[in-house]
C-alpha positions as CSV (number, residue, x, y, z in Angstrom):
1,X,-6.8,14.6,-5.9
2,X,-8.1,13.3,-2.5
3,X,-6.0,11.9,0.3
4,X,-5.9,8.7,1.6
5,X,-3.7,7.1,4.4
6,X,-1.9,3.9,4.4
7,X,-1.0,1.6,7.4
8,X,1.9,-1.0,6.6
9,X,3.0,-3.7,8.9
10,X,6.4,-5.7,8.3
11,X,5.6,-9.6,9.2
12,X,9.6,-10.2,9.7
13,X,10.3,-7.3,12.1
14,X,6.8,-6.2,14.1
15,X,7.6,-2.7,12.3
16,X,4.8,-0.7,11.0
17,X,4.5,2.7,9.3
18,X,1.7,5.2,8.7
19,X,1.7,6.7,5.0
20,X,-0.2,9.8,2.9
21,X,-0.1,9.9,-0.1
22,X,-2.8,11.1,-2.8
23,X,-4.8,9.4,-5.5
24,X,-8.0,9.9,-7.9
25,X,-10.5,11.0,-5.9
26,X,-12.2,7.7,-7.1
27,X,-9.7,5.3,-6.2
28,X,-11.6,3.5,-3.2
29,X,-14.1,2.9,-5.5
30,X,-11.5,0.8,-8.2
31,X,-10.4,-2.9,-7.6
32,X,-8.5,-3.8,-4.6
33,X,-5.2,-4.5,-6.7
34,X,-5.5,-0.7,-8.5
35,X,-5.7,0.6,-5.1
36,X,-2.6,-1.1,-3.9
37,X,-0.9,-0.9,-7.0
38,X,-1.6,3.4,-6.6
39,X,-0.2,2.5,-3.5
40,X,3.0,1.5,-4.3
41,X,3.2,3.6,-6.8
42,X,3.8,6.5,-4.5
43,X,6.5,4.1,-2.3
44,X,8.4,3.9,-5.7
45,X,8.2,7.2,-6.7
46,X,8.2,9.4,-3.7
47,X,9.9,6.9,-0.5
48,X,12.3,5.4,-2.5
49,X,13.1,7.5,-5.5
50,X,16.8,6.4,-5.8
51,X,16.1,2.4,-5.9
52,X,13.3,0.5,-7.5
53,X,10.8,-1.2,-5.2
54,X,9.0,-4.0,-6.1
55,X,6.2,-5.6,-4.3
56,X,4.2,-9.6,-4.5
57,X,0.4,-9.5,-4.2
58,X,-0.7,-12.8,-2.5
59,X,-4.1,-11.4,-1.6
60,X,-6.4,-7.7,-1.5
61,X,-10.2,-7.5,0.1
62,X,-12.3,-4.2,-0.4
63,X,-14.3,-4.0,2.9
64,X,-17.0,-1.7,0.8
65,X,-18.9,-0.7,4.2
66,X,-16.2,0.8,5.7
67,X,-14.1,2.0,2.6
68,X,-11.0,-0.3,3.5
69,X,-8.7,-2.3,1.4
70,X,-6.5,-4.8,3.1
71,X,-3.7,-6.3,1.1
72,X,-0.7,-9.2,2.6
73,X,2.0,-9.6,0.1
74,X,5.9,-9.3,-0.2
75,X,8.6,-6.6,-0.7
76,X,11.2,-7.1,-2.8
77,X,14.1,-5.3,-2.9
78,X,16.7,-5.0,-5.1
79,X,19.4,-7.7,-3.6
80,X,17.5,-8.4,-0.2
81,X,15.0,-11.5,0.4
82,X,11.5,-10.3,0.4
83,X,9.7,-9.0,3.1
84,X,6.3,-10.1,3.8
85,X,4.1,-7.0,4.7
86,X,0.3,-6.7,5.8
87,X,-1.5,-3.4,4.2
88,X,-4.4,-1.8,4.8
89,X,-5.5,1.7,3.3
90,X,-8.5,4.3,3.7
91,X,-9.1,7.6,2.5
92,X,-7.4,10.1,5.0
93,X,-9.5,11.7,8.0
94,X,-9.6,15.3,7.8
């Protein structure tokens, strides 16, 4: 499993969090929506293990020269109005 790093911005509140978490060691090299979808994955599981999140993809760009994958998309969860969020994720520096 290799390590990758994720950088999440919160449109609504200027917030923004810095996130490891670890994924097939070939997973910069899937789609842009696998990648964000290993993504949040690990949210589900491992940040929020006692409530679902859910999340709405509006758009995902694999910048293949610099091993990038920006996402912009929405939140949800479970009884609040969704949360528009800006994504991007790289494999982790050492």
């Amino acid at each position: 499993m290799a390590r990758y790093t994720a950088r999440m911005m919160d449109a609504a509140t200027g917030g923004e969090g810095r996130y490891d978490f670890e994924g097939p060691d070939d997973l910069l090299r899937q789609t842009p929506v696998r990648v964000v979808r290993a993504f949040m994955e690990h949210v589900d599981r491992d940040m929020f293990p006692l409530t679902h999140v859910d999340y709405e993809l509006n758009a995902a760009y694999k910048d293949q020269d610099r091993g990038v994958v920006t996402a912009m998309g929405s939140l949800i969860h479970d009884g609040d109005p969704p949360s528009p969020f800006l994504l991007m994720i790289a494999a982790a520096s050492a």
